[in-house]
C-alpha positions, 0 to 999 in steps of 0.5 A, spaced: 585 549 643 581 555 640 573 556 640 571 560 636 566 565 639 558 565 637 559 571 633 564 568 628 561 561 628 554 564 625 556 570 621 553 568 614 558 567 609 560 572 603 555 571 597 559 569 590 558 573 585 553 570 580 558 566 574 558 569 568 555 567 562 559 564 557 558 567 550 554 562 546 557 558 541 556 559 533 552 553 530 555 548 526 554 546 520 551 541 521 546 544 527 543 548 523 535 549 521 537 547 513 531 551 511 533 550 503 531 542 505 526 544 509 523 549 502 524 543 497 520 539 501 514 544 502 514 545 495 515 537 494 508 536 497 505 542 495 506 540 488 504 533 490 497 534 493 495 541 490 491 538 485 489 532 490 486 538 493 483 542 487 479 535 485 476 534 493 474 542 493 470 542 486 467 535 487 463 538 492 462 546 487 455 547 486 456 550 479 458 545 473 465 549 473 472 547 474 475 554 475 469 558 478 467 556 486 460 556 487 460 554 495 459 548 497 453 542 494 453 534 494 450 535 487 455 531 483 455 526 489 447 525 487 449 525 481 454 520 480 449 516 484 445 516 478 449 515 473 449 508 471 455 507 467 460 509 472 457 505 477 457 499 472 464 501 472 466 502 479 463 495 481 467 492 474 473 494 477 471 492 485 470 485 481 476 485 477 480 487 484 478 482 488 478 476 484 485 478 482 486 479 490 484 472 491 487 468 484 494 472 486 495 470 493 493 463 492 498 461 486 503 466 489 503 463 496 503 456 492 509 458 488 513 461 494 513 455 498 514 451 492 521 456 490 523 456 497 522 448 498 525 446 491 533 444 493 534 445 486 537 449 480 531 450 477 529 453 483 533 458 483 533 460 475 525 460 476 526 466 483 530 470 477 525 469 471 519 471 476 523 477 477 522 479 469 515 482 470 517 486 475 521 490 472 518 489 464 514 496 462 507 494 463 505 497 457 509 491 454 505 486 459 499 489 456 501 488 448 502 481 450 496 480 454 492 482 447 496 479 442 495 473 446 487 473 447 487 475 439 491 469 437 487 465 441 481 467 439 478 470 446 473 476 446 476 480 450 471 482 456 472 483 463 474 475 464 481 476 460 481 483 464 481 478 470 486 474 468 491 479 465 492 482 473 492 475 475 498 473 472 501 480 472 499 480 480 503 473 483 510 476 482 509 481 487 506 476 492 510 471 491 516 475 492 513 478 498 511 471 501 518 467 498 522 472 503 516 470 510 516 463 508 524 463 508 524 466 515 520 461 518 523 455 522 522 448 518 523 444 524 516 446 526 512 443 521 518 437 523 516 437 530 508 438 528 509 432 524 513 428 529 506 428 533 502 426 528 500 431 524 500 430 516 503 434 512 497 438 509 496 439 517 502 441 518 502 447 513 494 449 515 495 449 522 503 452 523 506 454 516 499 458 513 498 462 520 505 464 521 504 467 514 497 470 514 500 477 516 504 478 509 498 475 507 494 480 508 499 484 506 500 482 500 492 482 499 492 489 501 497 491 496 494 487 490 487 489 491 490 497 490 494 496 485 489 492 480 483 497 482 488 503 480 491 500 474 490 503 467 494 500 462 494 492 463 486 494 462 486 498 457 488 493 452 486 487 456 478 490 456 472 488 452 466 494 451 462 493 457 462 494 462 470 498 463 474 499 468 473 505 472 480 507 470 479 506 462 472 509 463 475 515 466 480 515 461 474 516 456 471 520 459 477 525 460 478 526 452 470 530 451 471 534 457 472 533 465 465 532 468 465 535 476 463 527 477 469 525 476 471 529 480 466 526 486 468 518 483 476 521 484 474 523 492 471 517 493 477 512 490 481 517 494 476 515 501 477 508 500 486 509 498 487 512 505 483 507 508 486 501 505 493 504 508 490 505 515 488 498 514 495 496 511 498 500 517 493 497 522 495 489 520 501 489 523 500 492 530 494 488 530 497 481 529 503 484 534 499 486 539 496 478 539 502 475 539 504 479 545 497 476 549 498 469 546 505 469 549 502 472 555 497 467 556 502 461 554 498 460 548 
């Protein structure tokens, strides 16, 4: 048996050389930076929210100018402040959203639950008649709508201006509500009846808040759809007071005014807004479903 000697036993080792490097491999095709998308997209935006961007600078232009920048004033902020015929308009159109919000969810809720519940074939022959004004160009919506109040002898004004976006407004929310309510358990309303509840409380107390998020969904949705629209109340208004989409409009035609500049960064405030709450609906109800569970609720 051999020992090996002190000397020996605490000789370092040889270092190893350093491994040499590999040279890089090409990129494939599909690795690569794609700078021709990432152009078109760049371009796509700035074509998209240039002009945005022009009409929120010159709301804010101290000169009654368009294309000179004068420096920065609230001067045309005051001055449609001050303006009682845009104010006139933009409540109109506040009025005409809300109550098209409110009538469109009412009688879109009721037919989505009535389609989704009918066993029938006249079911099925409604879910697809409902699906024609979704796809009917709206100025055909429009002629119809004041061909009718014509022929019915109704004065147009602001009321037939709210029940044109009503009736136009329950196909989007019926079709969004259909797809909720057919997600839901029925053997739910079941078991809320076996212990006792009617049928009306079943749906008040089980089936509604179940459905309340694509409610206020649909809410959000209509209120920006009315409040924006143009043609259906352009051939639906009376005189006074128009929406402020058919105001603009008329507007425009003898020259724009750098108010309408400040009424258009307004309505842009309140569309980003009303997305923020859009996007903010869902979490909300998410993260108090996860606490109920969590509470046993």
């Amino acid at each position: 048996m051999t020992v090996d000697s002190p000397s020996t036993a605490t000789r370092p080792s040889p270092a190893l050389p350093p491994p040499a490097r590999r040279p890089r491999a090409r990129r494939h095709g599909a690795e690569r930076k794609p700078r021709f998308a990432i152009a078109v997209t760049a371009l796509f935006f700035a074509l998209l929210y240039l002009p945005i961007v022009v009409v929120v600078l010159y709301s804010f232009n101290s000169k009654k100018s368009l294309t000179v920048f004068g420096g920065f004033s609230l001067r045309w902020y005051r001055a449609f402040l001050h303006d009682d015929v845009l104010l006139g308009s933009l409540g109109a159109s506040l009025k005409i959203s809300l109550v098209a919000m409110a009538g469109s969810i009412v009688l879109g809720g009721a037919l989505a639950l009535g389609l989704v519940r009918c066993r029938s074939r006249l079911g099925s022959l409604a879910g697809l008649v409902l699906l024609v004004p979704l796809i009917t160009p709206e100025i055909v919506t429009g002629v119809a709508s004041m061909l009718l109040f014509k022929g019915l002898g109704v004065t147009l004004s602001t009321g037939t201006v709210m029940i044109s976006e009503i009736t136009f407004s329950i196909s989007y929310v019926t079709v969004i509500l259909r797809s909720r309510v057919a997600a839901l358990n029925p053997e739910v309303e079941e078991a809320a009846m076996d212990l006792g509840a009617t049928r009306w409380q079943a749906l008040r107390l089980v089936t509604l808040p179940a459905l309340l998020p694509a409610v206020l969904a649909c809410a959000v949705l209509i209120f920006a759809l009315v409040f924006d629209d143009f043609v259906l109340a352009y051939f639906t208004t009376g005189v006074d007071p128009q929406p402020v989409s058919v105001r603009i409009y008329s507007a425009i035609r003898f020259g724009v005014q750098p108010t309408i500049n400040a009424l258009g960064t307004l309505m842009l405030a309140g569309s980003i807004g009303l997305i923020a709450l859009a996007l903010a609906i869902p979490r909300l109800f998410g993260r108090r479903g996860g606490l109920d569970l969590l509470s046993g609720k």
